[in-house]
Residue, then its C-alpha position, 0 to 999 in steps of 0.5 A: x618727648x624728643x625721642x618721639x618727635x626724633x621718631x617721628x621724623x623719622x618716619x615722615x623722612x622715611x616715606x618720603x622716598x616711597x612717594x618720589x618713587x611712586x611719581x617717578x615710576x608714574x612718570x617713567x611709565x607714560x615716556x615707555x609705553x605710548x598712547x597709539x590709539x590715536x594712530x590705530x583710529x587713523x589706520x582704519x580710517x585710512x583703510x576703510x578709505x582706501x577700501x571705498x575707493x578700491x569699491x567705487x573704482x576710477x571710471x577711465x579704469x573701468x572704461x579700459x579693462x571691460x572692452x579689452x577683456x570682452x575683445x579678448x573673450x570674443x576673439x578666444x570664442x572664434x578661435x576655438x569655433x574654427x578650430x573646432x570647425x577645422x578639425x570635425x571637417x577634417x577627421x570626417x574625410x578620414x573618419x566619418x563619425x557620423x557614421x559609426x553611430x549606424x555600426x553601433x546600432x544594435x541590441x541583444x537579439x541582433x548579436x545573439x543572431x549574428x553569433x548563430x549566423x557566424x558559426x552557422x552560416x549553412x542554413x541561411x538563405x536570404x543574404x541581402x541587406x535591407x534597404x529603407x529609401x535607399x539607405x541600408x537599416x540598423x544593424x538592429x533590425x538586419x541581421x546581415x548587415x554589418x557592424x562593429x560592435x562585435x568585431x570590437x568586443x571580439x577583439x578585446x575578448x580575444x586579448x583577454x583569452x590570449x592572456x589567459x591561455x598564455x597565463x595557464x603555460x606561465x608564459x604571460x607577461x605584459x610585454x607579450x600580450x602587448x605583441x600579441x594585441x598589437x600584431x593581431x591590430x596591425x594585421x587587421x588593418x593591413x588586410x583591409x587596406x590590401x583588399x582596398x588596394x585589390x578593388x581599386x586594381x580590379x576597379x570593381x564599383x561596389x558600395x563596400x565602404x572602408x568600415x564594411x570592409x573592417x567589419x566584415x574582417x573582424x567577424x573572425x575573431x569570433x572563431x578563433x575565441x571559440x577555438x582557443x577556449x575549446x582548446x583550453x577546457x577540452x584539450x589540443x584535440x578539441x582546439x583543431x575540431x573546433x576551429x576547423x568547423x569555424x573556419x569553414x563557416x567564416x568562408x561560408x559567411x564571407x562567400x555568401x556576404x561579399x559575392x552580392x557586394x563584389x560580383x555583378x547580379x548576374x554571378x550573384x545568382x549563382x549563374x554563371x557569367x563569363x569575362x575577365x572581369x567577373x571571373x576576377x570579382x570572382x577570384x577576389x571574393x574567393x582569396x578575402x574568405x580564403x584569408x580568413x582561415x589562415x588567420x584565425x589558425x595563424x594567431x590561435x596555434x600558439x596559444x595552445x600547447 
């Protein structure tokens, strides 16, 4: 009997320690870790406040930033419209833009007749540029009036066939094909701003425009694409006939073509007219279609090897 009341206390004196513990942890746990829902409600309440006041805006604010963001938009807009104003006035003097829309007026057929007119000129007779109510048809529906769609594509052909007969001899290389382009551009402009010159020295008044001039000085690559591909295909030989047969037909096409431009009507009907000044027009007209030999053979010859 008394050992199983010692053994019995025994075991009350012993869970005793389990239970303190127990309340002790319980109580430890809630001072560790604290209750923040509370403070987590109070964020987002404050959040979605401050978020319906970001919606709802203060009015003097709005007031403020719509008419100085309209003044500046309104004040960008004019700006850039006389900009734009400015510099269309201003690249019209130079460049009239307006203009090469005509230039570029052309299609299929014209190019394949103006091909056939520039390297045989001999069989043409009518060399007069058509008018409608005093201004001068599309290319497209004129065969002899100018353009500049093939004086383009002629000198882009040309850089290209340059590159390939310099590619054939191994001597291409970036560098010279950006000389060969180049030159041949700088040298293009230079003989039309020299013809300009020329005109205004013989004070010749003709309707020849700064684009008519550049044109008409750009149908001689046409040659000298022909020459150099003859002279690639078929040899030295061939390069010679072929570019002297196109020689002889851009002096034909630029006699026939500038003589009704340059010359009085008189000398343009082939009579003859005494004068100083018409046998200058005269002289004029002979030394642009003379150039043109020299430099279709001038920019050809060294291609062929």
């Amino acid at each position: 009997m008394d050992y199983s009341a010692t053994q019995k206390g025994f075991r009350q004196r012993k869970l005793q320690p389990n239970v303190r513990n127990t309340s002790m942890d319980g109580s430890d746990g809630s001072l560790l870790f604290e209750d923040t829902s509370g403070c987590g409600s109070q964020t987002s309440q404050q959040r979605n406040q401050h978020s319906g006041y970001e919606a709802a805006g203060f009015p003097g604010q709005s007031m403020l930033v719509d008419p100085m963001s309209n003044l500046a938009m309104a004040y960008g807009s004019s700006l850039a419209s006389q900009g734009k104003e400015m510099m269309d006035k201003n690249l019209d003097r130079f460049i009239p833009i307006s203009k090469l829309k005509y230039y570029f007026a052309v299609d299929t057929v014209y190019v394949g007749k103006k091909l056939g007119l520039l390297v045989f000129p001999y069989m043409h007779e009518n060399w007069e540029v058509s008018y409608q109510q005093d201004t001068p048809v599309a290319p497209r529906f004129d065969v002899n009036a100018p353009d500049l769609y093939i004086p383009a594509m002629g000198f882009i052909t040309y850089v290209l066939v340059a590159g390939l007969a310099l590619g054939t001899q191994d001597r291409f290389t970036p560098e010279l094909l950006g000389v060969q382009a180049s030159s041949a551009l700088v040298w293009l402009i230079m003989e039309v701003l020299a013809v300009l010159l020329s005109l205004y020295l013989v004070t010749v008044s003709t309707d020849l425009t700064t684009i008519d001039l550049l044109a008409f000085s750009g149908y001689k690559y046409v040659g000298m694409i022909i020459g150099v591909v003859a002279g690639l295909m078929f040899g030295r030989l061939a390069y010679y006939l072929s570019l002297l047969w196109c020689c002889a037909a851009i002096f034909v096409f630029m006699t026939r073509t500038l003589r009704l431009k340059l010359l009085s009507e008189v000398a343009a009907e082939g009579r003859l007219v005494r004068g100083a000044r018409n046998q200058l027009r005269m002289y004029l007209t002979m030394s642009i279609a003379a150039a043109q030999p020299i430099f279709m053979y001038w920019f050809t010859y060294h291609l062929i090897r």
